[in-house]
C-alpha positions as CSV (number, residue, x, y, z in Angstrom):
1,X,99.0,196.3,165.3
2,X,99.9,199.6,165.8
3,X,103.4,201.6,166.8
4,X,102.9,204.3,169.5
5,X,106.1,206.9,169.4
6,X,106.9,208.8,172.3
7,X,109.9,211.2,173.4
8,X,111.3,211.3,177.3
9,X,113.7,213.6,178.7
10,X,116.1,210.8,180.2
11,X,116.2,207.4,181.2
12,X,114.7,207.1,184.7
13,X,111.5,209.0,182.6
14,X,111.7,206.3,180.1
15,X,111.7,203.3,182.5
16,X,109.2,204.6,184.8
17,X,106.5,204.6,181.6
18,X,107.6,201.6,179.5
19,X,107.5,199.4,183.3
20,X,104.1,201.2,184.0
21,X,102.9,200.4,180.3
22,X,104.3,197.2,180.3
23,X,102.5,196.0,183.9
24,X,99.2,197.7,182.4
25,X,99.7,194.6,180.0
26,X,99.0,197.8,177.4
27,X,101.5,197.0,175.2
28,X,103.7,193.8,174.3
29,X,107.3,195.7,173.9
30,X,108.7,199.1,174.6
31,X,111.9,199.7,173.1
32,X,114.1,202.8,174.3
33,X,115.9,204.2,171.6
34,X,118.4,207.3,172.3
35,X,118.5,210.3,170.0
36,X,119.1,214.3,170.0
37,X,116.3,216.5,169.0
38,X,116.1,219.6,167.5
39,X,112.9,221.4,168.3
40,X,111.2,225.1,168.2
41,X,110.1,225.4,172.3
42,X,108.4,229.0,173.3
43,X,110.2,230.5,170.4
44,X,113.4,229.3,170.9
45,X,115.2,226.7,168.8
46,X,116.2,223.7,171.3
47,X,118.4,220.7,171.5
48,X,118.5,218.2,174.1
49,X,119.1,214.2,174.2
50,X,115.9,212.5,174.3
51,X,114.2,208.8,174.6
52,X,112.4,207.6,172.2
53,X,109.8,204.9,173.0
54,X,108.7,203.1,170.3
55,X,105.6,200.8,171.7
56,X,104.6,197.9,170.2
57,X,101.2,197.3,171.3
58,X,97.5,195.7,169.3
59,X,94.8,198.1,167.9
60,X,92.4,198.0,170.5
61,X,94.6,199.2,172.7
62,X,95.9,201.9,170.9
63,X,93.1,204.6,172.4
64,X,93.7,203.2,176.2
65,X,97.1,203.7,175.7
66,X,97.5,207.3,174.2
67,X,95.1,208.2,176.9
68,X,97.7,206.8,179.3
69,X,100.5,208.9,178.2
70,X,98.6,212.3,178.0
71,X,97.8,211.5,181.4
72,X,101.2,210.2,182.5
73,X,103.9,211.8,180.5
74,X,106.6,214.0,182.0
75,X,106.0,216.6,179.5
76,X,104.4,219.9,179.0
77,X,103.6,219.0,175.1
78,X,104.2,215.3,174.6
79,X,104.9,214.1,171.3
80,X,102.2,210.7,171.0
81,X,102.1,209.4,167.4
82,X,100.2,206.2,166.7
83,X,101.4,204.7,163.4
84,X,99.3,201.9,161.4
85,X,101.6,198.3,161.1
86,X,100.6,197.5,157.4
87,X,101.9,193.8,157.7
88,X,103.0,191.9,160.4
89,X,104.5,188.2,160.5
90,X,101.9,185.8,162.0
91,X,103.7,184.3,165.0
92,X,104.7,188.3,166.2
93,X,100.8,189.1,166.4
94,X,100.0,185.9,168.2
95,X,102.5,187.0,170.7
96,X,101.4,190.7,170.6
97,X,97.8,189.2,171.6
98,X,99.1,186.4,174.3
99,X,100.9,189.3,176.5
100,X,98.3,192.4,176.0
101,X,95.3,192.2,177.9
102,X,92.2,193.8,175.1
């Protein structure tokens, strides 16, 4: 299993992905998380509310889907972080596996 993290600008942005991703059968569950971000942009120090996608989705897929959001994403820079899932409960990765397409 693996945990893809992404950042979008506002909500329509973070539907129009997570339903894309989601129809793509790339991932099992996108969860839209709201959060203010503090960032250096073209020199300047930034804050802005942000969307944070945190996408639940199985190994294999993990390449298709990065490839995906540097195609897709709204952003200049996109933040795309794929995190290793050191243990997951049995009955969660059968269900990651039924409703992803590898």
């Amino acid at each position: 299993m693996r945990i893809i993290l992404t950042t979008v600008g506002d909500d329509s942005q973070a539907d129009k992905l997570a339903n894309e991703i989601l129809r793509r059968k790339m991932a099992a569950c996108v969860s839209k998380v709201p959060i203010k971000s503090k960032y250096w942009w073209k020199g300047v120090l930034e804050e802005s509310s942000e969307i944070l996608l945190v996408i639940k989705t199985v190994d294999e897929l993990a390449r298709k889907l990065v490839s995906f959001l540097e195609e897709n994403h709204p952003y200049e820079v996109p933040e795309i972080l794929v995190l290793p899932v050191e243990e997951v409960s049995k009955s969660y990765e059968e269900w990651l596996y039924n409703v992803t397409e590898v």
